[in-house]
C-alpha positions as CSV (number, residue, x, y, z in Angstrom):
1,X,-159.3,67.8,68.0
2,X,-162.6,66.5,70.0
3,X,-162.1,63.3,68.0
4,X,-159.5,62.3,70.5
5,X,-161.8,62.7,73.2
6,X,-165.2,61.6,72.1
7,X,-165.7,60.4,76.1
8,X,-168.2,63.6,77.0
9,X,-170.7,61.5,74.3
10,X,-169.8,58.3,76.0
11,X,-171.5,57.6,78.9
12,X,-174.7,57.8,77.5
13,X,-177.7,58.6,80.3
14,X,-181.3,59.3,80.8
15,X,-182.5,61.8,83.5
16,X,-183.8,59.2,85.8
17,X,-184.7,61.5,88.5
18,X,-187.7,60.8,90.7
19,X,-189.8,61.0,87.8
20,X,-187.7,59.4,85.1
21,X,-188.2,62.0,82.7
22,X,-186.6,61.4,79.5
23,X,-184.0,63.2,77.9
24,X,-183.5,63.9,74.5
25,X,-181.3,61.4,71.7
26,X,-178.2,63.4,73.2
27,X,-178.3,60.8,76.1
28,X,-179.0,57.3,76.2
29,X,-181.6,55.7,78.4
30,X,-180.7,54.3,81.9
31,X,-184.2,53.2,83.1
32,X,-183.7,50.2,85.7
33,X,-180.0,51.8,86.7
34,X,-179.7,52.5,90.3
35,X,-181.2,55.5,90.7
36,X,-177.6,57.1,91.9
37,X,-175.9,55.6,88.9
38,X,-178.4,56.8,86.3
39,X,-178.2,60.1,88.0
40,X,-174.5,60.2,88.0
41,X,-174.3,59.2,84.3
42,X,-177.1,61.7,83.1
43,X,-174.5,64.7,85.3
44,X,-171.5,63.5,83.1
45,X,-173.4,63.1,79.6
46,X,-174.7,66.7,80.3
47,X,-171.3,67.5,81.7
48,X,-169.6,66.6,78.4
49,X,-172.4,68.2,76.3
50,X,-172.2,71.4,78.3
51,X,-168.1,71.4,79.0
52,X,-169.0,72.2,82.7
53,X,-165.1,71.6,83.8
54,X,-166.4,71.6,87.4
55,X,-168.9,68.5,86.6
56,X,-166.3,66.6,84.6
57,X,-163.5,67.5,87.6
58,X,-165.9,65.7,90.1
59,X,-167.1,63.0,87.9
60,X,-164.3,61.8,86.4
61,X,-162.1,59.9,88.8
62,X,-158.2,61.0,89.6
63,X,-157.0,57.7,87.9
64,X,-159.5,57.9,84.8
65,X,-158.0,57.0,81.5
66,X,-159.3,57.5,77.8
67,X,-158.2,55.0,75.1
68,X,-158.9,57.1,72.6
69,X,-159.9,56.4,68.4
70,X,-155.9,57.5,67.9
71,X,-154.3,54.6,70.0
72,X,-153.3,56.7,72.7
73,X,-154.3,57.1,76.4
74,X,-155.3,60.7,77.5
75,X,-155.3,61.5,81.7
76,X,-158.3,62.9,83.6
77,X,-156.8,66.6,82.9
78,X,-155.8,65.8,79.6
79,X,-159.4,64.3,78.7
80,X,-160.6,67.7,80.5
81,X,-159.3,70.1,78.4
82,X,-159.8,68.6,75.3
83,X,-163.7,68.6,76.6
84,X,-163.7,72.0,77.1
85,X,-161.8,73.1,74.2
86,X,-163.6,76.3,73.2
87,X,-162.8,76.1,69.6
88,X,-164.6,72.6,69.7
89,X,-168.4,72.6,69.5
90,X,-170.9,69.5,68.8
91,X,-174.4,70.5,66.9
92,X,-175.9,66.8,66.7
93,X,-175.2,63.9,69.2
94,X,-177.4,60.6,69.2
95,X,-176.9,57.6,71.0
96,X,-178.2,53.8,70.0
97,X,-177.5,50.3,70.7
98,X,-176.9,50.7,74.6
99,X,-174.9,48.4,76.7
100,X,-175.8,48.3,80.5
101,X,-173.8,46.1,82.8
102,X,-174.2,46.8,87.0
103,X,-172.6,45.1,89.7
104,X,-172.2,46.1,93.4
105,X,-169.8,49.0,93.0
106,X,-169.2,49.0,89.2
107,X,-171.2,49.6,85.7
108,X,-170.4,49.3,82.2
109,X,-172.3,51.5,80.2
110,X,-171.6,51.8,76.4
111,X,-172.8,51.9,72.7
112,X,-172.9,53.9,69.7
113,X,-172.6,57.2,69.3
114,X,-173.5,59.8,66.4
115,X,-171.8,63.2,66.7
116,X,-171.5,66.1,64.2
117,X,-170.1,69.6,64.9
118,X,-167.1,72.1,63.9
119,X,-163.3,71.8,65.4
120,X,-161.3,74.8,65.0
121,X,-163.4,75.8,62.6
122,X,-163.5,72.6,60.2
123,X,-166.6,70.3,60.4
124,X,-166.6,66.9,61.9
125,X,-168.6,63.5,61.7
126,X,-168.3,60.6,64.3
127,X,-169.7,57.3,64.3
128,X,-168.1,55.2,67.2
129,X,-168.4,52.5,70.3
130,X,-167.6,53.6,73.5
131,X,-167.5,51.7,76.9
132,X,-167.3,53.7,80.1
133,X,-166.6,51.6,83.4
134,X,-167.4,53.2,86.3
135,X,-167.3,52.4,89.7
136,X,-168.8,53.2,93.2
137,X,-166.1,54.9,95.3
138,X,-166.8,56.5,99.2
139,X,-170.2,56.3,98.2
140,X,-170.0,58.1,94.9
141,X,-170.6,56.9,91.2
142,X,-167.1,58.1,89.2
143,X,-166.0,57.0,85.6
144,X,-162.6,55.3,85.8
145,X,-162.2,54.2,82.2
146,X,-162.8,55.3,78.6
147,X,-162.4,53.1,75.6
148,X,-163.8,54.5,72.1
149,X,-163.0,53.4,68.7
150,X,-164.3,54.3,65.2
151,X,-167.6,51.9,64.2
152,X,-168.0,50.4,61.0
């Protein structure tokens, strides 16, 4: 069920591009990010929207781990395939109340996010907190961590 991995919503991003142009409510705003960062984290928002496996493969780092809204830890493939479940598929996603924290070589991005849609065929609602950490590794922005729990 895509409730276990709600991280494709997580990293919430704004297409900060040369010209900054914004995105819609599906993806968060990452004005003032590194450019590379904001970039990297408007690939994997649209990644996760789109279940591109091959974005998600390159953005997601070997070690990365989901805490997930059930209490468990899901792997990099594991995370994958829920993400590109085909019998999962999200309608509405909005994202408020942002979190931006950057450092030489690591970011936590985070907030709320709003998600509706259908999973095997039964409908679904989300309201939940996520926190992604990333970091900077050989010169490349990569997610290394996932946590997401059900808001109040």
């Amino acid at each position: 069920m895509r409730q276990l991995h709600w991280n494709w919503v997580v990293c919430a991003a704004l297409i900060t591009l040369p010209m900054q142009v914004r995105a819609g409510q599906e993806v968060g705003d990452y004005r003032g990010l590194p450019q590379d960062l904001a970039a990297a984290a408007t690939a994997y928002d649209l990644a996760q929207l789109k279940s591109d496996r091959p974005a998600l493969e390159r953005l997601l780092a070997d070690d990365y781990v989901l805490a997930g809204t059930n209490g468990k830890n899901q792997t990099k493939a594991e995370d994958i395939a829920s993400a590109t479940d085909p019998d999962v598929k999200t309608t509405y996603v909005a994202i408020s109340q942002q979190v931006r924290k950057v450092w030489p070589n690591g970011a936590v991005l985070g907030g709320i996010v709003d998600a509706k849609g259908t999973s095997h065929g039964k409908p679904f609602a989300m309201h939940a907190r996520f926190v992604d950490v990333w970091a900077k590794r050989d010169g490349k922005w990569q997610v290394i961590f996932t946590q997401i729990h059900n808001a109040a």
